[in-house]
C-alpha positions as CSV (number, residue, x, y, z in Angstrom):
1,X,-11.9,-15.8,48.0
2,X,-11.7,-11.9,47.4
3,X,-15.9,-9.7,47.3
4,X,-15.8,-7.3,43.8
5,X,-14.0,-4.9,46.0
6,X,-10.9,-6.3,46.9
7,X,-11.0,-8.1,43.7
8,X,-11.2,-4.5,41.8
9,X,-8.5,-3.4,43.8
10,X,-6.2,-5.4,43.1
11,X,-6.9,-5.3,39.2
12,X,-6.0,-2.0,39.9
13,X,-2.7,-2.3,41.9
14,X,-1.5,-5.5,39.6
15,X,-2.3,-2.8,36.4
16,X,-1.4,0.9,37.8
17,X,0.2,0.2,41.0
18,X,3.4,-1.5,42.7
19,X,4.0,-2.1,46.0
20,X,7.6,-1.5,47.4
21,X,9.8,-1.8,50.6
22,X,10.9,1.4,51.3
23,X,13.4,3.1,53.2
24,X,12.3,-0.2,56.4
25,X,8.5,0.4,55.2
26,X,5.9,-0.8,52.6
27,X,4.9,1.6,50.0
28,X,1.6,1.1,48.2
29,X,0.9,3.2,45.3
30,X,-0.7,3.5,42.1
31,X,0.1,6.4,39.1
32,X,-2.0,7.9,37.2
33,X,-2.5,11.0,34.4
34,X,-3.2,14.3,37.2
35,X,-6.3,15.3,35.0
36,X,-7.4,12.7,33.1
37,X,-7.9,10.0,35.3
38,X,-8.5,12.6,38.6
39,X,-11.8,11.9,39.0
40,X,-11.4,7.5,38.8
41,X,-8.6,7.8,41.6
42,X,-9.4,10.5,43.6
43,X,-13.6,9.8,43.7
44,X,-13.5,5.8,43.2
45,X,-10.2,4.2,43.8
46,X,-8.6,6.5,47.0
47,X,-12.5,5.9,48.7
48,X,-12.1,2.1,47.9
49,X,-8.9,1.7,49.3
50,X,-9.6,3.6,52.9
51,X,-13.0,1.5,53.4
52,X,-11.3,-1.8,52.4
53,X,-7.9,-1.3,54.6
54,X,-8.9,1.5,57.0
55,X,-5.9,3.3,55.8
56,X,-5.7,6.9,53.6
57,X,-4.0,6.8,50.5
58,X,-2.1,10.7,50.2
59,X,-2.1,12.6,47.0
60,X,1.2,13.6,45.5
61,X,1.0,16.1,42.3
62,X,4.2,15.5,40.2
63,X,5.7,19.1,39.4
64,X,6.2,19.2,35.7
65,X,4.4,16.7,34.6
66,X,1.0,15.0,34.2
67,X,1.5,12.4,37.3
68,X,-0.8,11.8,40.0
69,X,0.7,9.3,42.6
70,X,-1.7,7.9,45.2
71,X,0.0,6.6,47.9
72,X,0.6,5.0,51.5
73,X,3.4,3.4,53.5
74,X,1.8,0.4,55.9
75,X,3.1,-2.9,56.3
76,X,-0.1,-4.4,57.6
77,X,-1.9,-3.4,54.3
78,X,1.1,-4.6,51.8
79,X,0.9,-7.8,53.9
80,X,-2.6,-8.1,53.3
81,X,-1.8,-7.3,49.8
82,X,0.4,-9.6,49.5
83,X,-1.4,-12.9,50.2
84,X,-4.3,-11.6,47.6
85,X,-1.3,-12.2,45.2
86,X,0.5,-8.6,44.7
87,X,4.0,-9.0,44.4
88,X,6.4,-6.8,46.2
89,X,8.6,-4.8,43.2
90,X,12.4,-4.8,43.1
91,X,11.9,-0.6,42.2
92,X,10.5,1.7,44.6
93,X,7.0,3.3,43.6
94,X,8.1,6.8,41.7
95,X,8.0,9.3,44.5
């Protein structure tokens, strides 16, 4: 059984996230609008995810539009992810 955080998480993944294999890696990620939802992702979901997996998320600023990507490649966390229930997408995350 998942605590609130790992539960919240993956809310978060299954509703603005995908997780990918990549290039022989795992890519987690999860998209976002770069100003309006700055503060959710970058002061509650980016702090979540490193205490929970022990693993940084990076912060990708899309030129030319309004995209913030959060993102990490590690298979141990998509493995993790994926016996909570995430499934691993056919598309690669948008970076």
């Amino acid at each position: 059984m998942l605590d609130a955080n790992e539960s919240e998480m993956l809310g978060i993944l299954f509703g603005d996230g995908s997780m990918s294999r990549r290039h022989g890696s795992f890519q987690i990620c999860i998209t976002g609008h770069k100003f309006d939802d700055s503060e959710y992702l970058i002061g509650r979901v980016r702090p979540m995810f490193e205490e929970l997996f022990q693993t940084s998320f990076k912060v990708l600023l899309v030129k030319d539009e309004s995209t913030m990507i959060l993102y990490a490649y590690s298979k141990r966390v998509a493995l993790i992810l994926h016996e909570w229930g995430m499934p691993l997408a056919e598309r690669n995350c948008p970076i």
